[in-house]
N, C-alpha and C positions, 0 to 999 in steps of 0.2 A: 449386485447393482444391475438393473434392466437396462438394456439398449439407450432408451427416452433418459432415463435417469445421465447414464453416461455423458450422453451430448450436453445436457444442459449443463451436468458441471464441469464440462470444456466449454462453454460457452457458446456453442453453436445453433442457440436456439431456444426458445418457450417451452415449454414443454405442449402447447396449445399448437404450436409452428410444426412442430415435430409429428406428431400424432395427423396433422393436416401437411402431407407435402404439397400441395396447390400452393401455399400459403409461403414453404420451407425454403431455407436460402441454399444456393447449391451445393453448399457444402453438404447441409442433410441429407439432400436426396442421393448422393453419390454415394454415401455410406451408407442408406438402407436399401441402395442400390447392389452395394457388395455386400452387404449382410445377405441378402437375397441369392447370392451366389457363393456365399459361405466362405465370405474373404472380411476383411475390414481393413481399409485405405489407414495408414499408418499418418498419425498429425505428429509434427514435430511439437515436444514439449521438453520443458525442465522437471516433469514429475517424475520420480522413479517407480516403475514397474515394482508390483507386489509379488515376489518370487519365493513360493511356497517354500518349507523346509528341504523338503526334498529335491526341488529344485537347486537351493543353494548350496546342499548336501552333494552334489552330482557335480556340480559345476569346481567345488572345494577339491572335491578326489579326484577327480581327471589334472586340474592344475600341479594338486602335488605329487602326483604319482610322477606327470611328468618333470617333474624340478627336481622329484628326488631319484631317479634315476637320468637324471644329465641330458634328459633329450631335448635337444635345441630349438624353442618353439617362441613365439611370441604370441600373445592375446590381441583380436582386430576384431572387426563387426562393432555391433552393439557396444560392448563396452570399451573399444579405443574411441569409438566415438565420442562418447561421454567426457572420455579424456579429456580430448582436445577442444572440444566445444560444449559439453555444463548440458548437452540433450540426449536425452535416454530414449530410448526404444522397446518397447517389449522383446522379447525372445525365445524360444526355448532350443536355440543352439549355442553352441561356445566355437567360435571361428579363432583355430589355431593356425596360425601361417610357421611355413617350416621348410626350411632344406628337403628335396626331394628325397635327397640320400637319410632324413631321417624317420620316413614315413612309415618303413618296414619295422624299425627298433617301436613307435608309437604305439601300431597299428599288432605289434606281440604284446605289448604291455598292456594295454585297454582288451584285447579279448580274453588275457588271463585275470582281469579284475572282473572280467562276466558283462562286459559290452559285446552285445553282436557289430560286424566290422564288416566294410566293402570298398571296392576301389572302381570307384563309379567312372571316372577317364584320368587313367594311369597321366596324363598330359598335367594333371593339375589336381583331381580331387578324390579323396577317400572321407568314409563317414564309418562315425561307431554310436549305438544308440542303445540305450539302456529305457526300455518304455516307451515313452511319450517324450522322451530329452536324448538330444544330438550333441555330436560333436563333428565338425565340419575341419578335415586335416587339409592346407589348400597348399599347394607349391607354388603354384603362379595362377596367372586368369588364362581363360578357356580356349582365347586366341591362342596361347602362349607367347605372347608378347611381351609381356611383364613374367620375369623368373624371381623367385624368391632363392637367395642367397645365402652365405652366414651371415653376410656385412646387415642380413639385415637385422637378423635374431641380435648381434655385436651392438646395433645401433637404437635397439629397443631402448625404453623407456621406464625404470623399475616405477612399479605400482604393488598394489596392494587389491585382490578382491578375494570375496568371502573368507577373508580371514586370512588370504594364503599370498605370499608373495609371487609377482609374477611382471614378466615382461611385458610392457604394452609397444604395439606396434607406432613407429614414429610418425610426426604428421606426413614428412617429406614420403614415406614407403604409403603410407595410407592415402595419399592423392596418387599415387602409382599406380595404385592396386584398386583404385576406381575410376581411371580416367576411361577404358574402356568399358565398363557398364552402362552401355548404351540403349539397350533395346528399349523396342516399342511397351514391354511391358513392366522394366524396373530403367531408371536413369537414376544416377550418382552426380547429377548436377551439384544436385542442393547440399548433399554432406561434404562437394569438396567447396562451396561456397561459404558452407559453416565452416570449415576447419580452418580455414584465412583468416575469414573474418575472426572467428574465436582464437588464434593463436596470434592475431593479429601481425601474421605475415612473418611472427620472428623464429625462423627454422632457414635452414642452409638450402636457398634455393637453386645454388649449384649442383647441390646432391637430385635436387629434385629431377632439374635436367636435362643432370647424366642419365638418371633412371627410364627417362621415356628416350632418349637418343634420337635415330631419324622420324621418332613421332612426336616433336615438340609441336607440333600443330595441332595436336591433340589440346596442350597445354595452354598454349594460345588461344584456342574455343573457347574453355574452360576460364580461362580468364577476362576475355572479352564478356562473357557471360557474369562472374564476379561484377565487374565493373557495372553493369546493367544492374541488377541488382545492386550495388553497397556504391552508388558511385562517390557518395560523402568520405569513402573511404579506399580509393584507389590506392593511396601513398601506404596501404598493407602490404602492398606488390613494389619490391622497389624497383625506382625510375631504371636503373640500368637492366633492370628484368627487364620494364615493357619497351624500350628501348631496342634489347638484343631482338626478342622476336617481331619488336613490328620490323627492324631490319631486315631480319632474314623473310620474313614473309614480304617484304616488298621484292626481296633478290628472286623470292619463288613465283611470284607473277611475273615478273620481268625475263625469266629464263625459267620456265618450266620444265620437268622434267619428264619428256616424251618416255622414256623409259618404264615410268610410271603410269600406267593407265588409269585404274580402277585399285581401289582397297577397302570397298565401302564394307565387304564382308567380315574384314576385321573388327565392323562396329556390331553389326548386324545381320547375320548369314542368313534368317527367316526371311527380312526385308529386304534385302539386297539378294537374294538367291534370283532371280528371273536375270540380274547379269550373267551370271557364269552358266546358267541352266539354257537360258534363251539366244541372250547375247553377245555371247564369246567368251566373254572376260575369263582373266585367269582366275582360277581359286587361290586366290591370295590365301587365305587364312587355312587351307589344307596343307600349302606350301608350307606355312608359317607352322604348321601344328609337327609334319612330318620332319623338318627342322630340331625339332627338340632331341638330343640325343640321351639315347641309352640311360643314362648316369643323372639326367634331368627329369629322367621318371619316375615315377612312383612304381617301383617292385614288385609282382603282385608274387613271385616267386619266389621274395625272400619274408613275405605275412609269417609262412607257416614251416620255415626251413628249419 
């Protein structure tokens, strides 16, 4: 299917509109905008991706290799997506979330099934790739702010893909594990706005958080944001949820906490970097990364022990 072809049966266009961007609605031209730089701007849909044999060959034997040697992993990205909210994405990684401490056991088992293997920041991420197809091993996010657990793998959600049984990661851990993808060039808005609205708020949002702890303001964004969007459907958030944080967010205007200066680097280090480079501020997020201890890492000295 040709580009032209594509858009029109997303709907994005004539195919007369398309072929003429003077004409084209801005949706066209942003995405022949990044075709032109050998990208394609991701549209949220219900259709599933056509995932060649081999693709779904790759993704089957990475799942059971790890289920059938015990290592404690849950399925996130793309396909917990789909989960929790009925929209697919294309792909060609499989986003395993896991125990630090199990990344080593993984990361032996996929280089002796003949995937090349690296440990791109011991803090959070290792990758094995067989071709043109990945697998993305994550411990936590990149601040390290969010740690991946057992409670989480414990609290996964049994599913089923390409034939093979397997843990899907839970709503409450998946708005975790995206509340800080922030940057100027990817934002998690919108999938933790889908996973509300599609799970229609019914997940333990006590669990949720615990999980962000002294960054519930993170959560409170996040849901101010929701509201903006789906406001016909605030009552997915319940009342004593918006309740507790506009409370504490009044307590935190009202007695701020001077001890606090600056943490913008924890969303942002590109964009916020001229604080800490230019004008003083602490490196929050170096603080927060050299923080992770030992046992929270990913091993690179026990890959090949």
């Amino acid at each position: 299917m040709s580009f032209a072809d594509w858009l029109v049966e997303y709907g994005l266009g004539s195919r007369s509109t398309i072929l003429h961007t003077s004409h084209a609605s801005r949706d066209v031209i942003q995405l022949k905008m990044a075709l032109e730089r050998g990208e394609l701007l991701p549209i949220s849909s219900s259709r599933a991706p056509i995932f060649c044999p081999e693709h779904e060959a790759f993704f089957g034997e990475v799942i059971r290799l790890m289920s059938s040697n015990h290592v404690q992993v849950a399925v996130a990205g793309a396909f917990a997506l789909h989960e929790h909210t009925g929209i697919w994405r294309a792909t060609k990684d499989l986003d395993l979330f896991l125990p630090a401490q199990e990344a080593p056991r993984a990361l032996k088992l996929l280089e002796k099934a003949g995937l090349a293997t690296e440990i791109l920041d011991p803090v959070w991420l290792a990758k094995a790739r067989r071709g043109e197809y990945f697998v993305d091993l994550i411990a936590g996010m990149s601040n390290a702010v969010i740690r991946v657990d057992y409670s989480w793998i414990q609290r996964a959600q049994p599913s089923e893909l390409f034939g093979a049984q397997v843990r899907v990661l839970a709503p409450e851990e998946m708005i975790a594990s995206k509340v800080f993808v922030t940057r100027r060039e990817r934002f998690d808005g919108a999938d933790i706005c889908h996973i509300i609205y599609g799970t229609k708020g019914n997940f333990e949002w006590r669990r949720l958080i615990h999980l962000l702890g002294e960054h519930w303001e993170m959560l409170f964004w996040y849901l101010t944001l929701y509201h903006y969007v789906y406001p016909a459907y605030s009552h997915y958030v319940p009342r004593e949820v918006w309740d507790e944080l506009l409370q504490r967010f009044t307590v935190e205007l009202r007695h701020p906490n001077k001890n606090i200066q600056f943490r913008g680097s924890l969303i942002d280090d590109k964009m916020f970097a001229i604080d800490v480079a230019e004008w003083g501020k602490r490196s929050v997020l170096e603080e927060q990364r050299q923080a992770v201890s030992a046992i929270e890492r990913i091993d690179a000295t026990n890959v090949r022990g």
